[in-house]
C-alpha positions, 0 to 999 in steps of 0.5 A: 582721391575719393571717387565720385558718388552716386547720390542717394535722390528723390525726383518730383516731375516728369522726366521729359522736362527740363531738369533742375537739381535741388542741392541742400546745405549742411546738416540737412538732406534732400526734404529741405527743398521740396516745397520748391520741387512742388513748385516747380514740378509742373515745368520742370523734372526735380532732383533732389539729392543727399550730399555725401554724409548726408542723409541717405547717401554714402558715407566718405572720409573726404569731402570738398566742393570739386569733389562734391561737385562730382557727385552731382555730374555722376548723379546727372549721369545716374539719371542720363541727364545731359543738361540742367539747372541748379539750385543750392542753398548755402553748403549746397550753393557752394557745391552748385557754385563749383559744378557750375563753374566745372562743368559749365557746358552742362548747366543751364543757370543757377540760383545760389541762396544765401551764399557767396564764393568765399571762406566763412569762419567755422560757426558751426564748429559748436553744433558739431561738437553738440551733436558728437557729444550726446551718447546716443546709448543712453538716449530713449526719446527725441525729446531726450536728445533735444534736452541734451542739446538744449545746453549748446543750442538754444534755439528750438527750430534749430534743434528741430532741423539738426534731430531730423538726422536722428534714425532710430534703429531695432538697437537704439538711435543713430545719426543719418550724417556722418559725424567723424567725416563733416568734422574731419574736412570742415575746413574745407567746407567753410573754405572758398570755392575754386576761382574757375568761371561760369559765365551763364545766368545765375541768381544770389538770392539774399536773407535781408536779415543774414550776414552771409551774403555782403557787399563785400563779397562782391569782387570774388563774385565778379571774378567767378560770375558775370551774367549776375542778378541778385534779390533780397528777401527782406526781414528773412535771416539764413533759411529764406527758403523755409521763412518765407517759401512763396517769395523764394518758390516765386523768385526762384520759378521766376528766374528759372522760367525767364 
């Protein structure tokens, strides 16, 4: 079993208040949530982490939601912070979802965004295989690698999202993610969390627009939660937090405050 690891972070606020940690979800790093830590610096000491294989954090051949869940408690004990919140979007839920549900005598609440306890169907397997396909030695630009990846993801924002991993380097260009380790253990990222228990407060915050959060999706949430509230933010789809950041700043502040 891989061992935990110590998070490459940023941190937004004063050390001496109540901590919240900010967890990203795949492909993205520890920028995604900073409109929420600007926010919330005022009340509370921000952490914003890199995922392993994620943007500066250490690279590992394994990854799964108990060990990733790890990952934030050795981060935790990085900072000396004993007690926190926890905010996760999507991937970043999930790993909330199992640190809470781990290490429940540390974690204060939690707001899942867009993101239930459950396995998904592997619909990122394409943007893997978009990414891993561009040969990077024949790149000289982003436009150029946003041209190769216009064929596999038509979508500009998206693409945008996905080139910020793009590092350039004295000999060319190169991926922050680890590429070979998200495609090894995808599986296990698109699987459910664990059936453990967390019986603090916690927020499902839904894009009104998206298909990731159901009512069906009920009972394996009654099942791991039962101190629930859940909000819609309408005509939104997967990245609420970045269509419309004041309603999702304010629900999340909101919850975190009450």
């Amino acid at each position: 079993m891989a061992e935990p690891l110590v998070l490459e972070h940023q941190t937004l606020g004063q050390s001496e208040r109540p901590a919240v940690i900010l967890i990203h979800g795949l492909f993205g790093d520890k920028d995604n949530l900073k409109s929420l830590a600007r926010d919330l610096q005022e009340d509370f000491y921000c952490v914003m982490p890199d995922a392993r294989n994620h943007g500066d954090s250490p690279h590992s051949e394994q990854m799964n939601y108990d060990l990733m869940a790890k990952d934030i408690i050795a981060t935790c004990d990085h900072l000396g912070l004993k007690e926190f919140h926890l905010v996760g979007h999507s991937m970043g839920g999930k790993i909330a979802m199992q640190t809470a549900m781990d290490f429940s005598d540390r974690v204060l609440s939690a707001v899942f965004a867009d993101i239930a306890p459950v396995a998904y169907d592997k619909s990122h397997d394409s943007i893997l295989s978009a990414l891993c396909n561009i040969d990077l030695s024949r790149i000289n630009s982003r436009k150029e690698a946003d041209e190769a990846l216009q064929a596999t993801i038509e979508t500009a924002g998206i693409r945008q999202f996905l080139l910020k991993n793009l590092r350039k380097e004295d000999d060319g260009y190169e991926w922050r993610l680890n590429l070979k380790g998200l495609q090894d253990n995808y599986s296990a990222l698109a699987s459910a969390v664990s059936e453990g228990h967390y019986s603090g407060p916690v927020l499902f915050i839904k894009g009104g627009d998206s298909d990731y959060l159901q009512e069906c999706h009920r009972e394996a949430i009654k099942q791991r939660f039962n101190d629930v509230d859940v909000k819609i933010i309408e005509n939104t789809g997967h990245w609420l937090h970045a269509e419309k950041p004041r309603v999702f700043n304010r629900l999340v502040s909101q919850f975190l405050n009450g």
